[in-house]
N, C-alpha and C positions, 0 to 999 in steps of 0.2 A: 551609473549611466550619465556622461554629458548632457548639455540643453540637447530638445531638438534641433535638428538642421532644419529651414524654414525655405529652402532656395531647391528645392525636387518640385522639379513640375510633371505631367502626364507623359510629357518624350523626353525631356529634359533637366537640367540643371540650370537657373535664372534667379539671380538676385542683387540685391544693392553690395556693393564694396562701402567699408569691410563688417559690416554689423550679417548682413546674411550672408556673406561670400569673401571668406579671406586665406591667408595662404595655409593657414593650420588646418583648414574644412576642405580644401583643396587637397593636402597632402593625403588626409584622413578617404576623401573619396577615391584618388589613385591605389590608395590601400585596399579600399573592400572593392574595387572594378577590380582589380587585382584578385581577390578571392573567393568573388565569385564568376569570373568570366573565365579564371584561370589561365590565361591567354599564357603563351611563350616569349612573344614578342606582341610591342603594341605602336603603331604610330601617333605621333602627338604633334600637333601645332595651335598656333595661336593668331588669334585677329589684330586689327591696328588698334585695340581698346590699349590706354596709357599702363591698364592692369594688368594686362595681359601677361606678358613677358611673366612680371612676378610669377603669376597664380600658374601660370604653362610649368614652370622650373618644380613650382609645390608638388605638381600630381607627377611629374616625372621622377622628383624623390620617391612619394610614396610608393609608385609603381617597382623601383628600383628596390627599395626594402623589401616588397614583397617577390625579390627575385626575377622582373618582369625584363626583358631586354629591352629597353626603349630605340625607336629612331624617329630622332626630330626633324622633322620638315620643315618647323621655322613656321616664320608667317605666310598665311594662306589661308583661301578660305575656307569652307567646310567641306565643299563637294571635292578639294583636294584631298583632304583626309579620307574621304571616299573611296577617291580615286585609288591613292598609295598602300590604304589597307589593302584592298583588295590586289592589286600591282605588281607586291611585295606578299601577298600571300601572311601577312599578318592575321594573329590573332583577335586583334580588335584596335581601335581607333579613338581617339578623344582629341575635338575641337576644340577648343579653350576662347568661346566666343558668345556674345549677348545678341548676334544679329544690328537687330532695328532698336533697341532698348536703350531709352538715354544712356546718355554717356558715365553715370556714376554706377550703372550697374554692370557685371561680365553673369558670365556663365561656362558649362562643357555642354555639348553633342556626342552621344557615343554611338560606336557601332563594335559589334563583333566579328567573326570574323566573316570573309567573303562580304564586307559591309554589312549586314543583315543589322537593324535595328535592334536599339535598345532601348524598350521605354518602361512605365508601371507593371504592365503583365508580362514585360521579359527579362526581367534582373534591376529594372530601377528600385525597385523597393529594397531587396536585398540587400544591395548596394548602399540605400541609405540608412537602415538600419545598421550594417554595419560601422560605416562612416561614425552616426551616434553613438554606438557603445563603446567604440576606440577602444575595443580588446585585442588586438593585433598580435600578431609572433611573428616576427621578422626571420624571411629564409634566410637556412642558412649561408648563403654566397649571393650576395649583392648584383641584381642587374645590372646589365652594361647598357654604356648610354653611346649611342652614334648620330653624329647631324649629317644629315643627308639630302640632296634635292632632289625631285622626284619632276620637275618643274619640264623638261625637255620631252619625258616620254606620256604628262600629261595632255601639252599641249599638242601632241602629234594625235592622241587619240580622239581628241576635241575633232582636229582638223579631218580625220578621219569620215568625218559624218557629212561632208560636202567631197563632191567632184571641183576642183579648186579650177578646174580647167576653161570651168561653165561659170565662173563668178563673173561678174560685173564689175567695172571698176566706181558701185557703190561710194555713195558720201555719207555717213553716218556720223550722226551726234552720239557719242557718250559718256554717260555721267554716273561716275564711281560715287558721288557724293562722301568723298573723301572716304570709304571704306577701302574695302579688297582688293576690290574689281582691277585696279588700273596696270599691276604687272603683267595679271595675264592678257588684258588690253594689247601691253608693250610687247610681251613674248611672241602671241598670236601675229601681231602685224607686221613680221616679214615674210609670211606663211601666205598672206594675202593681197589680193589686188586694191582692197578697199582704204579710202582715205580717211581719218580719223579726225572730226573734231572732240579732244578732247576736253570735259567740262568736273570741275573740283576733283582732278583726279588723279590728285597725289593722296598717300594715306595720312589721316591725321584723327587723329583718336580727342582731340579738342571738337571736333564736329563743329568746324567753322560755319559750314552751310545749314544748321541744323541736324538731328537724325538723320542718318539716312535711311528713309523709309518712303519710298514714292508713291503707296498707295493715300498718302497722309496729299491733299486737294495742295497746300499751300508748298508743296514740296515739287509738283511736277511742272509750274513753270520754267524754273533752272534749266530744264531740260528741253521745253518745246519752246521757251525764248528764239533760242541759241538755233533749232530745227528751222524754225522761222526764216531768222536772219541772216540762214547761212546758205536757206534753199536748199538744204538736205534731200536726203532722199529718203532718211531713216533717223529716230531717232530711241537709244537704249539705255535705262535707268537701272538698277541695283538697288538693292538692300546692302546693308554692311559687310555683311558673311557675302554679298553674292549668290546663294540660293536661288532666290527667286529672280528674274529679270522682267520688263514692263516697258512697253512699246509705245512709240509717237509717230504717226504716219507724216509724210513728208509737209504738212499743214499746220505740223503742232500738235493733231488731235489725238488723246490720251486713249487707247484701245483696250476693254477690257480683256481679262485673262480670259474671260470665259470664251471668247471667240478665235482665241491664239490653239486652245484644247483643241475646236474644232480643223482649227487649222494644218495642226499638225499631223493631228490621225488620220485626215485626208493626203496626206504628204506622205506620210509611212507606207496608207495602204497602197498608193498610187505604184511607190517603188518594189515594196514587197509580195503586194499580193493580198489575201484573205489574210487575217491576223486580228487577235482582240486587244480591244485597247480600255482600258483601266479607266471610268472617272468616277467624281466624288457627286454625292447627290443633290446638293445645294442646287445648280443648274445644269440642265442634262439633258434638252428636249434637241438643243443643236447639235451637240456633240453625237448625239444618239444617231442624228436624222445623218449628219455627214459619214458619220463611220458605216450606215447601214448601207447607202448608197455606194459607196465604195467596196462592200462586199466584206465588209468586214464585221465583227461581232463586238456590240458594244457590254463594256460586263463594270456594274455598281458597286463598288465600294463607299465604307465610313471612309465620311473624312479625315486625314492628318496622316502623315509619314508612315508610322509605321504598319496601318494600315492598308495603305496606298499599295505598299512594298509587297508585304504578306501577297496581297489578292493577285498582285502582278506574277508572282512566281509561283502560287496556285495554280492561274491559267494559262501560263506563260506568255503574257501579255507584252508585243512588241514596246508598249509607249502607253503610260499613264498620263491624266493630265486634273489639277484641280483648278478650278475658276479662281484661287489666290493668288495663279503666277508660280505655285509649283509644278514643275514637270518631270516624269522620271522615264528612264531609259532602259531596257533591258543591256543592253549591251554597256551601259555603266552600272554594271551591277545591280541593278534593279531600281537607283539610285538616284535622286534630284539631282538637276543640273541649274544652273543660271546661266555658262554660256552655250551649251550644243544649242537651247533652244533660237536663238536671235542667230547662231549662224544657220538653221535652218531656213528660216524668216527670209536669209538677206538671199540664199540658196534659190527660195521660192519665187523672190520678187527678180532676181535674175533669170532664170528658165521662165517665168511665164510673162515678161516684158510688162509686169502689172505693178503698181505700188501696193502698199501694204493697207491703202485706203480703201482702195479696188475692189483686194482679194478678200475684207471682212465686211464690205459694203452690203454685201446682197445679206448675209447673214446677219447684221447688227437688224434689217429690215425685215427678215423671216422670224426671227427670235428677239425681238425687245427686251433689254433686262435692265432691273434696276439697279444694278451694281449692287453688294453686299454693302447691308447698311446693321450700325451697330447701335443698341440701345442698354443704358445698363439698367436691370429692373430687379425691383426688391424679391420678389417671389415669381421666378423664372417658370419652375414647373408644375405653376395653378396656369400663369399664361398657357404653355403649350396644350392641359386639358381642356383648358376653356377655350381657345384657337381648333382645336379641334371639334370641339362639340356645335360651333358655330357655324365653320365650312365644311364638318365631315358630311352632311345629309346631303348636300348639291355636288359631293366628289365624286367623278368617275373611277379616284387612288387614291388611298391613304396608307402610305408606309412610314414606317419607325427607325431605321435601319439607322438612322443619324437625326435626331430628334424629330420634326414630323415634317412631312412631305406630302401638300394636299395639291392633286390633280383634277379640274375640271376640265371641259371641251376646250376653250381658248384659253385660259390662263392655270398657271400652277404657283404653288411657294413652296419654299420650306424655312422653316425657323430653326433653329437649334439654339445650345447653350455651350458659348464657348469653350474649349478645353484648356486654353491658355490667358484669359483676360475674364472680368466678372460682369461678361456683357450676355445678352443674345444676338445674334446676327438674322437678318431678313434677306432673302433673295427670292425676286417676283419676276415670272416673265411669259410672255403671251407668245399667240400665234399671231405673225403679221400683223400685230395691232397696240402701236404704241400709247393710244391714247388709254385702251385699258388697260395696261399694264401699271401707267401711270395713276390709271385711278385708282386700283386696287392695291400697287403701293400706299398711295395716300389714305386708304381706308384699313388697311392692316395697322399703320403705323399709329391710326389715331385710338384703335382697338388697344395695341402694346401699350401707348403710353399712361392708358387706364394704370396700368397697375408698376 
């Protein structure tokens, strides 16, 4: 048996180039997705990482050995390969991307077919285990490879999701921060009436501006400078992959995800009707309260992708959403987006003649939250017993669903333990009352840093 492979994460593939992630570990993984996804055809693309290319060409060998028909889409972001697995009626899918991740590491995202996810309890281990023992038999007739763009019938499905007729002729900042983002920027904006200032958004895998990672504090002025000085009306930040996307009201000010969830499930039901909408249990009291009001049923999922997915096509949930800035779609395959949501936003702020300051005002004021805050601590799971044994006797709720979750009359939290970093995360938020919120922030935090 070779070394382990040290670059499997719980939904993913993430590591440093080339000591945990190079093109022989990459061919080797195209091999065993190959053997155990079994797929016929698979789509493949790659991010603006400088490794990419390489490591994309590796797993499409190995894919090809193991008889797989490949078709490349080239560079794009992840929720393209989404998009084109499913599009194309492929067997499954592989990103060839690190996201938000310094620049010396890459990684893949896979999905199978109909997109449906693929993480630890759905073929990632199998997959790495094979990868490791690189006992391989190559079929006997070599896949075929095609490069193909998928790029025209994505972006009309995007555009799909607005009445283009009702848009406004919006002024929006956006900032690729040199990732993905900025083709389909270019593609999208003959489609639209909106004007574009564009900000670091060419691709460059050097990450001149930094990561790009805009939930990172020293990252999101770039964005609300530019909002500022331009008198915007809007303005929209990116991760690398594009995933996720993250909001600046026409003032600069940075909007958390969590009020964008609420925003949209109110927006879906408004157009649809009764419909449930998917969220994650970190914060959940606004999203709950808007979607109830709107007639619609709000239904709990664990946090992270391929859970989000699962619950959504259990219930068939119009529109998930988690407080990180992911959001998913039933009608994109049950599938994250980074841009339907910001064309929704710009959709909203047009029909209801309100800016985007407006429309999360009254709710940043009904729901106070502390934003997810991360701490890295030695012995994670004495904290959450002891966290519990401390607030469980004054809980009116204590659930476990995603590490713990304690409800009193005005204020709630939840902690958990990350699934991708060696931190915990904290999220605290009250009923109309910012000052406790922030107190009982600052009193949890000085509890965690005990330990």
């Amino acid at each position: 048996m070779s070394d382990p492979i040290t670059c499997f994460k719980a939904y993913d593939v993430r590591g440093r180039v080339p000591d945990q992630l190079n093109e022989d570990i990459a061919r080797r993984i195209g091999r065993g997705f190959a053997d155990v996804i079994k797929p016929t055809s698979v789509v493949v693309g790659h991010d603006i990482r400088l490794t990419s290319p390489a490591l994309k060409d590796a797993v499409i060998d190995g894919l090809r050995e193991q008889g797989v028909n490949v078709i490349d889409i080239g560079l794009c972001g992840t929720e393209e390969i989404y998009f084109a697995t499913s599009h194309l009626k492929a067997g499954g899918g592989i990103a060839v991307t690190a996201s938000h991740n310094p620049k010396d590491y890459n990684g893949m995202k896979f999905v199978r077919e109909e997109s449906r996810p693929i993480s630890s309890d759905s073929g990632l281990v199998e997959i790495k285990g094979l990868a490791e023992e690189n006992q391989f038999v190559a079929a006997p007739q070599r896949g075929s490879y095609e490069a193909m763009s998928t790029l025209d019938a994505y972006v009309a499905h995007l555009v799909s999701y607005v009445d283009v007729s009702k848009l406004k002729p919006l002024h929006i900042v956006c900032n690729a921060g040199n990732g993905g983002a900025g083709h389909v920027i270019d593609a999208l904006e003959p489609h639209l009436p909106f004007r574009f200032t564009k900000v670091h958004h060419e691709p460059d895998g050097e990450f001149p501006h930094g990561v790009p990672n805009p939930l990172l504090l020293e990252n999101r002025e770039a964005t609300a400078a530019v909002v500022r000085a331009e008198a915007a009306d809007l303005g929209i930040a990116w991760d690398g992959d594009f995933d996720r996307c993250f909001f600046f009201t026409a003032a600069g000010e940075f909007v958390e995800g969590y009020y964008i969830v609420g925003l949209l499930a109110d927006a879906f039901l408004a157009q649809y009707g009764p419909q449930r909408i998917v969220h994650d249990p970190r914060l959940t009291w606004n999203t709950r309260a808007m979607t109830e009001a709107a007639g619609g049923e709000a239904v709990q999922s664990r946090t992270g992708h391929a859970f989000i997915k699962q619950r959504m096509r259990e219930v068939d949930a119009i529109y998930g959403g988690e407080m990180s800035a992911h959001h998913y779609f039933r009608d994109f395959a049950y599938c994250d987006s980074g841009m339907i949501p910001w064309l929704l936003v710009a959709a909203l702020i047009s029909q209801r003649g309100r800016g985007l300051a407006e429309l999360v005002a009254e709710r940043e004021a009904a729901f106070p939250c502390s934003g997810e805050i991360n701490r890295e601590i030695a012995d994670p799971k004495a904290l959450l017993t002891q966290a519990e044994a401390l607030y469980g006797a004054d809980a009116t709720s204590i659930q476990h669903l995603d590490g713990l979750s304690v409800e009193m009359e005005q204020w709630r939290f939840n902690l958990r333990i990350s699934n991708t970093e060696p931190v915990v995360r904290l999220n605290v938020e009250s009923r109309a009352d910012s000052a406790l919120m922030k107190e009982k922030t600052e009193e949890l935090l000085a509890f965690i840093d005990q330990f």
